[in-house]
ZATORMI-772864 format. One record per residue (C-alpha): residue number from 1; y, z, x; residue in three letters. Coordinates in steps of 0.2 Angstrom, whole numbers. Each point is the difference from the previous one (the first is absolute). Layout:
% ZATORMI-772864
SITE:NUM:Y:Z:X:Ala;
...
//
This chain:
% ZATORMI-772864
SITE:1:-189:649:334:Unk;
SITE:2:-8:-13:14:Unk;
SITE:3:-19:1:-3:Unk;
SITE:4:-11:-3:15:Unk;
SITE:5:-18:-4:1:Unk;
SITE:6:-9:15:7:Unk;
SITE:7:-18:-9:1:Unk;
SITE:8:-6:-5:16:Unk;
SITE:9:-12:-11:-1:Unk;
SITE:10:-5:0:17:Unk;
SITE:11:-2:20:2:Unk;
SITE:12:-8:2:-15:Unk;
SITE:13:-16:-11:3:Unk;
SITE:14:-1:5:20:Unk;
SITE:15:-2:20:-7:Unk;
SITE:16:-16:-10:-6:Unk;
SITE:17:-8:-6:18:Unk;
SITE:18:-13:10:5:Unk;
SITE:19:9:17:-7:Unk;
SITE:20:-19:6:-9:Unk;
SITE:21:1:21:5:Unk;
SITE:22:-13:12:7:Unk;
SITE:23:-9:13:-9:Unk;
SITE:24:13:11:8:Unk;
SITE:25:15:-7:-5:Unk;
SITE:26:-6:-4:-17:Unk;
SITE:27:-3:15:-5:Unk;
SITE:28:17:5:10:Unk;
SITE:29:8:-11:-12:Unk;
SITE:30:-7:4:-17:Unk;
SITE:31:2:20:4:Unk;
SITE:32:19:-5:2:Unk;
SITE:33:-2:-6:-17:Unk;
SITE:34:-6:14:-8:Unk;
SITE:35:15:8:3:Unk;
SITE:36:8:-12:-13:Unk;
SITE:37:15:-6:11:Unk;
SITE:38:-7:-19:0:Unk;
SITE:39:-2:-8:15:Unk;
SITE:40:10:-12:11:Unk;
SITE:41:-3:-19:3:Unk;
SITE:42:-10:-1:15:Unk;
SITE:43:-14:14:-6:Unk;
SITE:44:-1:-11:-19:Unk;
SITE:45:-2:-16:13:Unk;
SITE:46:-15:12:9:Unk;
SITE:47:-9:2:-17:Unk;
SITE:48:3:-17:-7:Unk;
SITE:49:-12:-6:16:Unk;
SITE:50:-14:14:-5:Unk;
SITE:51:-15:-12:-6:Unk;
SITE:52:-15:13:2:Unk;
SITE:53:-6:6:-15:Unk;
SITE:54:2:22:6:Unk;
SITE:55:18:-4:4:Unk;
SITE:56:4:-9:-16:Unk;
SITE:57:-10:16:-9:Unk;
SITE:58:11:12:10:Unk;
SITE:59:14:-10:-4:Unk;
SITE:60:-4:1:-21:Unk;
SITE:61:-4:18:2:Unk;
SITE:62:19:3:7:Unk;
SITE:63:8:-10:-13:Unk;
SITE:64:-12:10:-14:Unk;
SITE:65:6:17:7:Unk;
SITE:66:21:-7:0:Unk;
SITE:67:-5:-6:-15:Unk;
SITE:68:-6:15:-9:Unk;
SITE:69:12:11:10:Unk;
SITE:70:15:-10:-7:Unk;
SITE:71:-3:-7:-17:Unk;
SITE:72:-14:11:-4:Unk;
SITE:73:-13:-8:-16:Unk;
SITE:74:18:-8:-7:Unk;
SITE:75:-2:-19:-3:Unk;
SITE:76:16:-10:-8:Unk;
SITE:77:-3:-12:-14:Unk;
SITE:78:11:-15:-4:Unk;
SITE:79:-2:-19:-7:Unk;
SITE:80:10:-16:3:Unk;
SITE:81:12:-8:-10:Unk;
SITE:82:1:-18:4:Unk;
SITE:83:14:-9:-7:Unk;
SITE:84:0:-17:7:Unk;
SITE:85:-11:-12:9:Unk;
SITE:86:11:-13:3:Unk;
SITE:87:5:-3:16:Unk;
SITE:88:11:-10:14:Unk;
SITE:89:-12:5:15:Unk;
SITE:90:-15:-9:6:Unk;
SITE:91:-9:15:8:Unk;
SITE:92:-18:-7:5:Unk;
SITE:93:-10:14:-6:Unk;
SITE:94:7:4:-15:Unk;
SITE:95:-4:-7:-19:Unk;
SITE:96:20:0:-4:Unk;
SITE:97:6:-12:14:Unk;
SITE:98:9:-15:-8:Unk;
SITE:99:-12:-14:7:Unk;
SITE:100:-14:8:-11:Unk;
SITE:101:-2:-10:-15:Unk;
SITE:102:-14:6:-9:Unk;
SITE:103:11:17:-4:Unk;
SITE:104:6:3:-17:Unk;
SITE:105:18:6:2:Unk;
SITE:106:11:13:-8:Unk;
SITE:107:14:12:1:Unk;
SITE:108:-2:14:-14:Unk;
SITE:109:14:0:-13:Unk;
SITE:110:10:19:-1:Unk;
SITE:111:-11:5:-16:Unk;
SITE:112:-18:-7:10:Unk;
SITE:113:3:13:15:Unk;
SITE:114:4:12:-16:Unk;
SITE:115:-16:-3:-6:Unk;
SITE:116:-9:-2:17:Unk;
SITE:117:6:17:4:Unk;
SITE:118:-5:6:-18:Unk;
SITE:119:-19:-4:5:Unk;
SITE:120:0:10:16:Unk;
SITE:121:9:16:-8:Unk;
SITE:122:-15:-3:-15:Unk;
SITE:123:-13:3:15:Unk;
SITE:124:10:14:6:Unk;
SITE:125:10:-3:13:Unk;
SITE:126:18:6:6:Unk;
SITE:127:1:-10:16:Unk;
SITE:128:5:-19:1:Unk;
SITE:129:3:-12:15:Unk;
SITE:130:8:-15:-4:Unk;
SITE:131:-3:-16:8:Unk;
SITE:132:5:-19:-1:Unk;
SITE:133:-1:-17:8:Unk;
SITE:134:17:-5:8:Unk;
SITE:135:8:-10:-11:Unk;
SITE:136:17:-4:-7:Unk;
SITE:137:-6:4:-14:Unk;
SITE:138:-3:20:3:Unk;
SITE:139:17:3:11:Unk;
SITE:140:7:18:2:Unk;
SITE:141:8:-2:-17:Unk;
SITE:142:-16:-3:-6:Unk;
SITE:143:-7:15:7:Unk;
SITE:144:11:13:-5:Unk;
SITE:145:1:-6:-18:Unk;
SITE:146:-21:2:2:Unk;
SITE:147:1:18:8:Unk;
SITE:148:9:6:-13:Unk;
SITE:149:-9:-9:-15:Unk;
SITE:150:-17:8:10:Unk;
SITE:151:7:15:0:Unk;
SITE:152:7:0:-18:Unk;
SITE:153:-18:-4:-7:Unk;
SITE:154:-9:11:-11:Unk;
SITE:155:-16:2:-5:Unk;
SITE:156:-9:8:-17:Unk;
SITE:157:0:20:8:Unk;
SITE:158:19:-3:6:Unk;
SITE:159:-8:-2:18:Unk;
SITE:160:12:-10:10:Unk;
SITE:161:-1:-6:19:Unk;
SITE:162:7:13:14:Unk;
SITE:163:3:-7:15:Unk;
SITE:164:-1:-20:3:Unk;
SITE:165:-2:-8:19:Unk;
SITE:166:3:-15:2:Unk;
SITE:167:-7:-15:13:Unk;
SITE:168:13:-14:0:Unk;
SITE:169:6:-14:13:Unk;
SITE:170:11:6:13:Unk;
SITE:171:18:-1:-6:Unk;
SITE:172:17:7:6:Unk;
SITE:173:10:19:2:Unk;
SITE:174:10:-3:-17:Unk;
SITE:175:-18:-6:-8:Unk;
SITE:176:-8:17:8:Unk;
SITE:177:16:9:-9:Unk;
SITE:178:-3:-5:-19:Unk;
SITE:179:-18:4:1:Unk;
SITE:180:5:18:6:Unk;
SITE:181:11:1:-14:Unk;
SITE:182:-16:-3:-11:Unk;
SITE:183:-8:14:5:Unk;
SITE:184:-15:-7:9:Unk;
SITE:185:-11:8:11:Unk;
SITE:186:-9:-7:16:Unk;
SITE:187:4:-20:3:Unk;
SITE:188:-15:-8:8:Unk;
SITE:189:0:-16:11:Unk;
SITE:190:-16:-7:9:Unk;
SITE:191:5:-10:18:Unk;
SITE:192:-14:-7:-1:Unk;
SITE:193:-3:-2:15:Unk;
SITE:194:10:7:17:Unk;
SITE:195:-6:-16:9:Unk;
SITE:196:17:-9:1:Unk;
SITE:197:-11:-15:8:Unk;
SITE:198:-13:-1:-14:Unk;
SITE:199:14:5:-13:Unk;
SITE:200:4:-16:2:Unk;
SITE:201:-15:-8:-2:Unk;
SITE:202:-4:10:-17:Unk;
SITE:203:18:-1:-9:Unk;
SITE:204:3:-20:2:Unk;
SITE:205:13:-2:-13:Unk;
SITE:206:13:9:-10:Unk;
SITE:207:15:11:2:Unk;
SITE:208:2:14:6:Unk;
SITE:209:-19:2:0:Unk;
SITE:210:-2:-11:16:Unk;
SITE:211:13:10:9:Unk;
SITE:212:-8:13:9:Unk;
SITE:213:13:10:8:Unk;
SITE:214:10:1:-20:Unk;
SITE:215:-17:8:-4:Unk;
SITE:216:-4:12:12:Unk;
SITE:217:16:8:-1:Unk;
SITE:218:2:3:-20:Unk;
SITE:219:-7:18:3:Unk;
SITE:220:17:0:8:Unk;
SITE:221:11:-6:-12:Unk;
SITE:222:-9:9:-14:Unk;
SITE:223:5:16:10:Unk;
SITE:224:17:-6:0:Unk;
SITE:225:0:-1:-19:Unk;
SITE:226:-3:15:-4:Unk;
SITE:227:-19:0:-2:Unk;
SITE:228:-9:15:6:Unk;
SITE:229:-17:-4:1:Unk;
SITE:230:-7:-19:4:Unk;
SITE:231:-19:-5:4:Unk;
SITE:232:-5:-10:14:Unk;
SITE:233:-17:-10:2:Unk;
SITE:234:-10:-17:5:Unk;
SITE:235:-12:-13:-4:Unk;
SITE:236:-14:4:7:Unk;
SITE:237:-12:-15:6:Unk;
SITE:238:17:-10:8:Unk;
SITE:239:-3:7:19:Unk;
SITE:240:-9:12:9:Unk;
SITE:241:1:17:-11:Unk;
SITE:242:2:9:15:Unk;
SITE:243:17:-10:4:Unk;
SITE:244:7:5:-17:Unk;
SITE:245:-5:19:0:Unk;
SITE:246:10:3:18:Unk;
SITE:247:15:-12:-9:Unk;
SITE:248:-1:13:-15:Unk;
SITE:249:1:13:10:Unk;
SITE:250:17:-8:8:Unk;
SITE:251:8:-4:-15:Unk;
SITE:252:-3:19:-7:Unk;
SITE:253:8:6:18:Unk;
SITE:254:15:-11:-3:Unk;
SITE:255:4:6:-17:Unk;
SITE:256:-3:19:4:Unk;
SITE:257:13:-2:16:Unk;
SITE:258:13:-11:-9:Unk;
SITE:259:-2:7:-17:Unk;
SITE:260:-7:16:1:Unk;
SITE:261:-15:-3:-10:Unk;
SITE:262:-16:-10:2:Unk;
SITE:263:-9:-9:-14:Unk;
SITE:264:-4:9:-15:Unk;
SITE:265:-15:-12:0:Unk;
SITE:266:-12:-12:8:Unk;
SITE:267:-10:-12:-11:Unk;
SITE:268:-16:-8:6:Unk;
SITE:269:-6:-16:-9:Unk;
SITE:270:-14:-14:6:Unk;
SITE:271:3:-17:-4:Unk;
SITE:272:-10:-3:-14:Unk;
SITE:273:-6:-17:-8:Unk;
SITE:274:16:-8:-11:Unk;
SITE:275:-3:-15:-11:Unk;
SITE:276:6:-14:6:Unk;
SITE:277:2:6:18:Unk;
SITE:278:-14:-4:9:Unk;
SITE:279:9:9:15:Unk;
SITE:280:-6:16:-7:Unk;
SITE:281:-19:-4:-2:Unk;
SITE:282:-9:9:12:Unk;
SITE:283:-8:-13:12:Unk;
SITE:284:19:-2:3:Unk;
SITE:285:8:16:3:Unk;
SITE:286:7:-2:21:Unk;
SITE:287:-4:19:4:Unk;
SITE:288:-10:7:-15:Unk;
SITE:289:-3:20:1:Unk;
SITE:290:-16:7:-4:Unk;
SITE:291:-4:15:-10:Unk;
SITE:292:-2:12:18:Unk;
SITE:293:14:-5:4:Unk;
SITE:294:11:-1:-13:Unk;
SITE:295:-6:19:-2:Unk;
SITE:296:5:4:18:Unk;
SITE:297:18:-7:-6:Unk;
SITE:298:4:12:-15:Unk;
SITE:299:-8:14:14:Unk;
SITE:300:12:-3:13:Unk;
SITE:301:15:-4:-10:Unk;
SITE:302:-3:18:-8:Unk;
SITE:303:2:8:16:Unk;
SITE:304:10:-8:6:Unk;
SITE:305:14:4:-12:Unk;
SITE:306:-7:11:-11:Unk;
SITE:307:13:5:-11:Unk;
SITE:308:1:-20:-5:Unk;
SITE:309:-9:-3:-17:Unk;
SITE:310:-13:-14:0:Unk;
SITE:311:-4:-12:-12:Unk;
SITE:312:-13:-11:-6:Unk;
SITE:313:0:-11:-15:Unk;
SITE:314:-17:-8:-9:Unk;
SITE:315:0:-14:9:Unk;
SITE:316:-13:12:8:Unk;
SITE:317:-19:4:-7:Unk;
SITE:318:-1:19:-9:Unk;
SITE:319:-12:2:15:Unk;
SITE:320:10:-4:15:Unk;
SITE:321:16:10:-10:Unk;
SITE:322:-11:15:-2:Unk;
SITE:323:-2:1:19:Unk;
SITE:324:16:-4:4:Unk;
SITE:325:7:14:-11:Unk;
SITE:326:-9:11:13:Unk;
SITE:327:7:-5:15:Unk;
SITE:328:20:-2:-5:Unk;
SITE:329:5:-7:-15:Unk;
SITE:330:10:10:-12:Unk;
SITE:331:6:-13:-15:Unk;
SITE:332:-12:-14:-9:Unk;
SITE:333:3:-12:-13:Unk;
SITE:334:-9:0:-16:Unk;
SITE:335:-6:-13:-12:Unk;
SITE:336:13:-11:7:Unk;
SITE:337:3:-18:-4:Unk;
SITE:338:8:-12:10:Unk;
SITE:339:8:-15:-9:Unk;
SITE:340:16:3:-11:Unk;
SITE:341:-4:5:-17:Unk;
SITE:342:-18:5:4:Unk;
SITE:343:-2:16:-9:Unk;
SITE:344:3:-10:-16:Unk;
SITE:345:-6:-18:4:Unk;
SITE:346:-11:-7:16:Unk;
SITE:347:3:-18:-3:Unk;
SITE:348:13:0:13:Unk;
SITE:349:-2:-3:22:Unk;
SITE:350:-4:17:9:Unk;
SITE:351:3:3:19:Unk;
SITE:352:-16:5:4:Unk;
SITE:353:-15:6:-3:Unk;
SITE:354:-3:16:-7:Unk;
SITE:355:-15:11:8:Unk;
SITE:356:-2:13:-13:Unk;
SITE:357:3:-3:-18:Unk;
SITE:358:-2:19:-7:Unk;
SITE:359:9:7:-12:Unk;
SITE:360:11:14:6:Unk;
SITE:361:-10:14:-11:Unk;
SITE:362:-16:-7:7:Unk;
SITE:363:9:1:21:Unk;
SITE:364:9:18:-6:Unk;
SITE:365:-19:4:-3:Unk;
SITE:366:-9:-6:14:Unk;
SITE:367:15:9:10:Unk;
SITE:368:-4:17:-10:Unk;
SITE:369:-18:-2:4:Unk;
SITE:370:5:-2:20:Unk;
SITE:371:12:17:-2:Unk;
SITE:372:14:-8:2:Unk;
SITE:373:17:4:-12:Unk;
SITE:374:7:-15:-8:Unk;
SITE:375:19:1:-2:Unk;
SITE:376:15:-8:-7:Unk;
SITE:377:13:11:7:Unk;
SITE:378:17:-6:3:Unk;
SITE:379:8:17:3:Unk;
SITE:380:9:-2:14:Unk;
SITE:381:10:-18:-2:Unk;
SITE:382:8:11:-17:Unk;
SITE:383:2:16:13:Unk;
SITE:384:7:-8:12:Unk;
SITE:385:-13:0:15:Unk;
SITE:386:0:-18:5:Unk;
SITE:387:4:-8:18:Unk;
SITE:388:2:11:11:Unk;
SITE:389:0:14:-9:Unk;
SITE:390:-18:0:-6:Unk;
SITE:391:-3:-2:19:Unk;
SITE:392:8:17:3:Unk;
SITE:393:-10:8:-12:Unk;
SITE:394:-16:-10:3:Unk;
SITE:395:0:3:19:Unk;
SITE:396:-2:20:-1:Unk;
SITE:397:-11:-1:-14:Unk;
SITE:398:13:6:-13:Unk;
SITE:399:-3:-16:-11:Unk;
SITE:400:-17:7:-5:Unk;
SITE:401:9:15:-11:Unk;
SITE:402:5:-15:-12:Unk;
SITE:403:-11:-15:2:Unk;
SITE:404:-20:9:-4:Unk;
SITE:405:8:10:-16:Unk;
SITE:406:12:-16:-7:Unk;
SITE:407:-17:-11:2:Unk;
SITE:408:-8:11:-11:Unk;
SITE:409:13:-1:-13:Unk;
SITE:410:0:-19:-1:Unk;
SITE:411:-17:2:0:Unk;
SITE:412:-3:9:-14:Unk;
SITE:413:13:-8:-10:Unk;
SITE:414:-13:-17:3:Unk;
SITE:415:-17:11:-6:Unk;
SITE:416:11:5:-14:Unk;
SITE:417:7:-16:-6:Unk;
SITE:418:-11:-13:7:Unk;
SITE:419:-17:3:7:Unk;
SITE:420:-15:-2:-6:Unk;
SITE:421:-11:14:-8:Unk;
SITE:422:-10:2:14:Unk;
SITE:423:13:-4:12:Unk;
SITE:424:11:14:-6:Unk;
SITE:425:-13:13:-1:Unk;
SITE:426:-7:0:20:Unk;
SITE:427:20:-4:3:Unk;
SITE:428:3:17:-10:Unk;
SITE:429:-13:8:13:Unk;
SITE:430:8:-5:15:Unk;
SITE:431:16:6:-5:Unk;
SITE:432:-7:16:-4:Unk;
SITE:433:-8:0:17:Unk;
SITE:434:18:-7:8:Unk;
SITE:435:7:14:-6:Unk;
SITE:436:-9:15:2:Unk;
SITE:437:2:-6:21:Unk;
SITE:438:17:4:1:Unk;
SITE:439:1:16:9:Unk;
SITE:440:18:8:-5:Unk;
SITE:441:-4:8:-16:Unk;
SITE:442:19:-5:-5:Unk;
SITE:443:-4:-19:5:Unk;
SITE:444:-15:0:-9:Unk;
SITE:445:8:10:-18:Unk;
SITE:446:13:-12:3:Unk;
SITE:447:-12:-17:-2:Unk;
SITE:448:-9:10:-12:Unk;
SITE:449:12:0:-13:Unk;
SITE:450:8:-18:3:Unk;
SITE:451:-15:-6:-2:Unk;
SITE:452:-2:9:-16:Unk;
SITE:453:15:-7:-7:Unk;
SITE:454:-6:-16:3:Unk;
SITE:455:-16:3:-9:Unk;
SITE:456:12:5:-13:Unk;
SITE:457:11:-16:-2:Unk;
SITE:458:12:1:15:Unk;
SITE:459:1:-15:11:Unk;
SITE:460:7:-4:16:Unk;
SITE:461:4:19:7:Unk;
SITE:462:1:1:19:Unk;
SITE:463:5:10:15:Unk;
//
């Protein structure tokens, strides 16, 4: 199949002249959104250019309410697996690029990403994304002999990995086949930026990285190859944010008409300071977003397509991903390290910055504290409710039969195996709480005694 670009530059910043909305047609707007159908481009270009601090709070308010209304007090948990930092790009803003000299290479060895993902299953998680630089080195070989060595690893309680993602370099239909045949879930690749003009500017060398078109359209091939569900996102801090939102918004419509599915995902990372890229220190970020509006981001992104899960990593503070989990996000990583080999040695080069550096029994408990339900379920990728399937199910609201009672399992099975004591006693509370809400008596029995066979040495049970 031909693939096209389907940005227009030019549209997509004049839906930014002058387009702020009145009180009317704000509020026009966000009720539409309360009816969880999203929105279309020109109303999210309408609130991208609301600055006033009622309309922002109007805006959060919505985004709370599609928020609770969709993924109620769920939260997903996951952590990186970084498997090499070498790398043929020279990306300006990022601590891999080849020009950056100070960095401490590596690609792990088959038994390092064994061990790496030994360490996260030890702090209990079931959910891993793998990540490398773009390199000779790692090629799709490379990869699927990692996948399956990931998913092979054991640790000390049996517990093994469920379902592995995986954020890799744009590659070709045949490439998109054999991870398929690995059994991987979502595959994630960042744009960057939308910008074809300042893509440019930011990706000076290396190939394909410096070919913009080839990028923008691996969502396509990876559709073509079988993948069901793929993850879409930018840098922000490259252009206007307001620019990339509307560009999102684009690239989701293109996929849901010539695919029949939008993006599983939307990740949202700040450029955040690297060593040895003084690109990424603050005082020289082109179009750095504040905290408001950052917020007003994750806000509009929610109701905008709400049935899309939204992800932040720990390049953000615990404050600023407290918040955020209020006004759309729905998956978070957790005591995450970003250089290869990091769970079990620091010495080599990381990306970025981290923002916070808790463990993840201290985030599950500052998350049980806030009411929220921490959850490692991967149900439905070993069901069968993926691509555009989940979406048949997630638009009616059908998906909540499976995804509030399989989050409890999972989370369970961590306050049995792996949480602290005090984690795992206010955990047991709020499962108790959890469960006496459901309002079918055979829903609720039916949790009941899963839950109960959990307690009693059963493990990874779901609906």
């Amino acid at each position: 199949m031909r693939h096209h670009n389907f940005i227009d530059r030019d549209k997509l910043y004049g839906l930014l002249d002058n387009n702020a909305p009145s009180d009317e047609q704000l509020n026009d707007i966000l009720n539409k959104a309360r009816q969880l159908k999203g929105l279309d481009l020109n109303d999210v270009a309408r609130l991208l250019c609301v600055e006033d601090e009622k309309g922002i709070k109007k805006i959060l308010d919505t985004a709370h309410y599609c928020k609770e209304e969709i993924y109620g007090k769920r939260l997903v948990f996951f952590a990186p697996i970084y498997t090499g930092n070498a790398c043929v790009n020279n990306c300006v803003y990022c601590g891999f690029r080849k020009d950056n000299l100070t960095l401490k290479r590596k690609v792990l060895t088959m038994d390092e990403i064994e061990e790496e993902t030994r360490a996260l299953l030890r702090m209990g998680h079931k959910r891993a994304l793998l990540i490398c630089g773009e390199s000779r080195r790692n090629d799709t070989s490379y990869m699927v002999e990692a996948i399956r060595r990931t998913y092979a690893a054991r640790d000390e309680k049996n517990s093994r990995i469920r379902r592995i993602n995986v954020e890799l370099a744009p590659m070709e239909v045949e490439d998109f086949a054999r991870l398929k045949a690995e059994q991987i879930g979502t595959y994630v690749c960042f744009q960057e930026t939308y910008d074809p003009i300042a893509y440019k500017e930011f990706h000076p060398a290396g190939t394909p990285k410096a070919d913009y078109l080839y990028r923008l359209t691996v969502m396509d091939r990876a559709q073509e190859g079988g993948i069901n569900d793929v993850g879409l996102g930018v840098l922000f801090g490259l252009v206007d944010y307001r620019f990339e939102i509307l560009a999102l918004m684009e690239h989701a419509r293109h996929l849901e008409e010539d695919y029949g599915c939008g993006p599983h995902t939307v990740s949202f990372p700040r450029i955040e300071p690297a060593e040895g890229t003084p690109f990424s220190l603050p005082e020289n970020i082109p179009h750095p977003v504040a905290d408001k509006d950052f917020m007003k981001i994750i806000a509009i992104i929610r109701i905008a397509m709400p049935y899309t899960g939204i992800i932040i990593s720990t390049r953000e503070s615990p404050a600023m991903r407290d918040e955020l989990i209020k006004y759309g996000v729905s998956q978070i990583s957790a005591a995450s390290e970003t250089n290869p080999g990091g769970y079990e040695d620091t010495s080599t080069g990381a990306q970025f910055t981290l923002g916070d550096h808790r463990s993840l029994d201290e985030v599950i408990s500052s998350i049980i504290d806030k009411g929220y339900l921490p959850s490692f379920c991967t149900g439905c990728y070993r069901k069968g409710r993926v691509g555009a399937d989940f979406m048949d199910l997630a638009k009616p609201g059908l998906i909540k039969e499976f995804c509030k009672p399989n989050a409890m399992f999972t989370f369970r099975e961590y306050l049995e195996d792996y949480a602290s004591p005090e984690t795992r006693e206010k955990g047991m509370r709020l499962l108790h709480d959890m469960a006496a809400s459901f309002e079918r008596e055979a829903t609720r029995k039916r949790v009941c005694d899963t839950l109960d066979k959990i307690g009693n040495g059963e493990r990874d049970l779901y609906f």
